[in-house]
Every structure is written in structure tokens, then in C-alpha cells.
C-alpha positions, -999 to 999 in steps of 0.1 A, spaced: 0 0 0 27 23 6 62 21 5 93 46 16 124 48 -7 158 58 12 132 89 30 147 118 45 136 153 57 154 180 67 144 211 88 168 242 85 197 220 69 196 193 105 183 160 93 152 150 110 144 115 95 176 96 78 171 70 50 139 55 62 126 24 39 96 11 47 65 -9 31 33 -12 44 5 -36 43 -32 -37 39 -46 -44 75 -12 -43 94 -10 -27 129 22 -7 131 34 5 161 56 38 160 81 38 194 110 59 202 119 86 225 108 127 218 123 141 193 133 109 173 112 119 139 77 105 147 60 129 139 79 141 109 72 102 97 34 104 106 34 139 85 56 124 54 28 91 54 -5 114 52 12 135 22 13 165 43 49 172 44 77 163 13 107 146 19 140 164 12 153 129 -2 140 94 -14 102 93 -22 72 80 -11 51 50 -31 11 47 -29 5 14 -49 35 16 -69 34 51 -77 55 81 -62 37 107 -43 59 133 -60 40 129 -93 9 131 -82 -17 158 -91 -34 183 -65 -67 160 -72 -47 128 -70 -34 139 -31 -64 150 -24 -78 119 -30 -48 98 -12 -56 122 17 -94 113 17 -81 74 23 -56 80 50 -67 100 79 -49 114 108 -55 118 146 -32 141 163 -18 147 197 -46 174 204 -81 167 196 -85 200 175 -124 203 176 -146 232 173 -156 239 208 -186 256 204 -198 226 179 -213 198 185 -201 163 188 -223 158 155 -207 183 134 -173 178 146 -174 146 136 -199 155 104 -158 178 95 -144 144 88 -168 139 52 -167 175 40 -137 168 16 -152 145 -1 -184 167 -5 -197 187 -34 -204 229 -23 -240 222 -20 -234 197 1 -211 210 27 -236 241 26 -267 219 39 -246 202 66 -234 235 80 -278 242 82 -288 213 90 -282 179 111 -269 155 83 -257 119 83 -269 117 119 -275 76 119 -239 73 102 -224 94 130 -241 71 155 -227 42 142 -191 56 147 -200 69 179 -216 41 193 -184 18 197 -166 46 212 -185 51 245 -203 84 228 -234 74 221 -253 97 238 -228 125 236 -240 132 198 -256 166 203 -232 178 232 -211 209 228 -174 193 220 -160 222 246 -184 204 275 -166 169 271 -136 156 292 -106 154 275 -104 115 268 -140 123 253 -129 147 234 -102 126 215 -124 98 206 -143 124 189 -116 134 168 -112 95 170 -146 96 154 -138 122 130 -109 102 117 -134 67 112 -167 84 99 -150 85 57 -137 53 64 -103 53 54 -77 26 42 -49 42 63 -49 56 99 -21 76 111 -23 84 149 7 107 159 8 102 197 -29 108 203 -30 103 241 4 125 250 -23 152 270 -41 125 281 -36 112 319 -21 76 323 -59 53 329 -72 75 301 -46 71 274 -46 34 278 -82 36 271 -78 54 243 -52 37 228 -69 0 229 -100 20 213 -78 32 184 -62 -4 182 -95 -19 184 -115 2 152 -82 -1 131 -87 -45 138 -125 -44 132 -123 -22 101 -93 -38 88 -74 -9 84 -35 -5 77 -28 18 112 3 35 121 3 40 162 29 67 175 29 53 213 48 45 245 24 21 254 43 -8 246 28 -34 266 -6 -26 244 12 -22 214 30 -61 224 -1 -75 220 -23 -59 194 0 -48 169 19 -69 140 52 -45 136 72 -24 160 91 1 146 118 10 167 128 49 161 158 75 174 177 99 158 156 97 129 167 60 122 154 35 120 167 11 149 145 -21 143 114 -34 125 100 -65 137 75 -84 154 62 -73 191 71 -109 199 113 -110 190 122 -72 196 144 -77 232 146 -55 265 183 -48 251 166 -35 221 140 -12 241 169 -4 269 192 10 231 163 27 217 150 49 250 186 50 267 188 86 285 146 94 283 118 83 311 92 84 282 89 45 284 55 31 294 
């Protein structure tokens, strides 16, 4: 589905991510783990189209990103949807129409025009509420939630255009310890039942162990290892976090 050639990026002439080469899967669980600072995010960014790399190129069923149209990205972005660190909703919206945002792209004028005056898709946003714990948060203000509610409406937002690709760039960092777990199994959980291809920045290796086919392993902006939850070691984790206290 996609693949990274010899990927690098750059910021201000200090390499960020360093000859990355990747491939990934239809329906594979990827988990993302490294210390701060180590080019997660700058990966998450490069996947979802929203960032170009300064070296290499990126592959979306054997063709590069870098030739694609504005239309063609646009469409590539309507299949792989990303859930940030912060929730970013509309505060004084509802739960509804934050999570109504997450179709608009795909939406003639018209279209997006009627859902800004009226309550459409409702049964749709149910459905992706519904699995989420949010079933009865539908027509709440998004400002009135907690903040674990909050990200499983962005969660939402993410799910409702059913996407082939989820990117989730550390999506419980503001959350506290109980709640981020939560969270995290949720995110796991919708990728498994939908058969998505998911891409997990996390710390929560213990959850990750379990649910996840790959851990990716990176620092530095290298790639340290790629492999199985089941055969990467504590001398492995103990190289890749040496020196931080971000391990969970």
C-alpha cells in the first residue's frame, strides 16, 4: 500500500528523519516507538502527504507521491486520515458536526452548505459513535466533554469517511495515564475491526505487544528495528529509550 524509498527530511539544513525504507501492508497494525524528538512525527506527516521529503520518495500502490496531481493527493488524503496529539475540535460545535468535518472533503459545495444548516448523516455518526462510549454525547457541545472524550471524537472524526490508512501521531500524549490506555486500545481496536493499515505513534508498549503486527523501533531519525512485538528484546528497548523516562 505504501512504500518509503531511502526517505529523508530536513528542517533548516539538521536532518530529522535519515534513510527511512519502509513498506506497508493492507490491514497491518504498526506500532511507531522511540523517544521525543526521534522523527515520529515528521514520519506520521511524510505518510499522510502532508509534508515532502527532502530525499527518497514515497510509493502509494507503486506510484511516487511526487507525481501526483493536486486532485490525486487530495484523494490519497481522503483514504488516510490522521489523529493528532490534540483533539483539535470546534468547541462551540457539536459532537455531530465535529465529527460530520471528517466527510466534508469529499463533498460537493451544496453539500457542505446543507450540513453547516442542517443535522446530516446523523445515523452514520451514531454508528461511529456508538463503539466509542459516545453514544449519547452526539448533540453535546465538543467544549463540555472531558478530555479523553474529546479525543475519541476526533477519533470519530478520523473513522466516519472510512479510510484505508490511519495515522495516529501520539494521540494520548495530554491524556492522563488510565485514560490514554483507554484510548489507545479503542484506536487499536476500530483499526482490527475495520481492517485498516494503522500507524500508532505510542509509548504504550505493553498494548502495542499484543495488538500490533510491527514495532518500529525509532531514534535519531533511524530507523533502529522493525520487527514483530514478539522477537524485539529489552536490550533492544533499553538501546532505543537510553537517557529518556518516556517508556511506558
Amino acid at each position: 500500500m505504501l512504500r518509503l524509498h531511502d526517505l529523508g527530511r530536513h528542517w533548516s539544513g539538521r536532518p530529522v528523519l535519515q534513510h527511512i525504507d519502509l513498506s506497508l501492508h493492507v490491514g497491518e497494525r504498526v506500532a511507531l516507538i522511540g523517544p521525543s524528538g526521534g522523527g515520529k512525527s515528521t514520519l506520521i506527516k511524510l505518510m499522510a502527504g502532508a509534508l515532502r521529503p527532502s530525499q527518497g520518495r514515497i510509493e502509494v500502490q507503486g506510484r511516487s507521491m511526487g507525481d501526483f496531481s493536486w486532485r490525486e493527493l487530495q484523494a490519497f488524503r481522503a483514504r488516510c486520515r490522521v489523529v493528532e496529539q490534540h483533539s483539535l475540535l470546534v468547541a462551540q460545535s457539536t459532537v455531530h458536526r465535529n465529527v460530520v468535518s471528517g466527510l466534508l472533503s469529499g463533498w460537493s459545495w451544496p453539500r457542505v452548505l446543507w450540513a453547516a444548516l442542517w443535522p446530516v448523516a446523523r445515523e452514520r455518526v451514531q454508528r461511529v459513535l456508538q463503539p466509542l462510549g459516545l453514544a449519547d454525547q452526539q448533540w453535546a457541545l465538543a467544549g463540555e466533554l472531558s478530555g479523553g472524550q474529546m479525543q475519541r471524537v476526533a477519533i470519530a472524526r478520523a473513522l466516519i469517511s472510512e479510510p484505508d490508512i490511519l495515522l495516529a501521531d501520539e494521540p494520548t500524549a495530554s491524556l492522563d495515564p488510565h485514560t490514554a490506555r483507554t484510548v489507545t486500545q479503542l484506536i487499536i481496536d476500530a483499526a482490527q475491526a475495520r481492517q485498516m493499515t494503522l500507524v500508532f505513534c505510542t509509548h504504550w508498549f505493553d498494548i502495542v505487544r499484543r495488538d500490533c503486527t510491527r514495532v518500529i523501533g525509532l531514534r535519531d531519525g533511524q530507523l533502529l528495528f522493525d520487527l514483530p512485538p514478539a522477537q524485539v528484546t529489552p536490550a533492544q528497548l533499553e538501546q532505543l529509550y537510553a537517557g529518556s523516562d518516556e517508556r511506558l
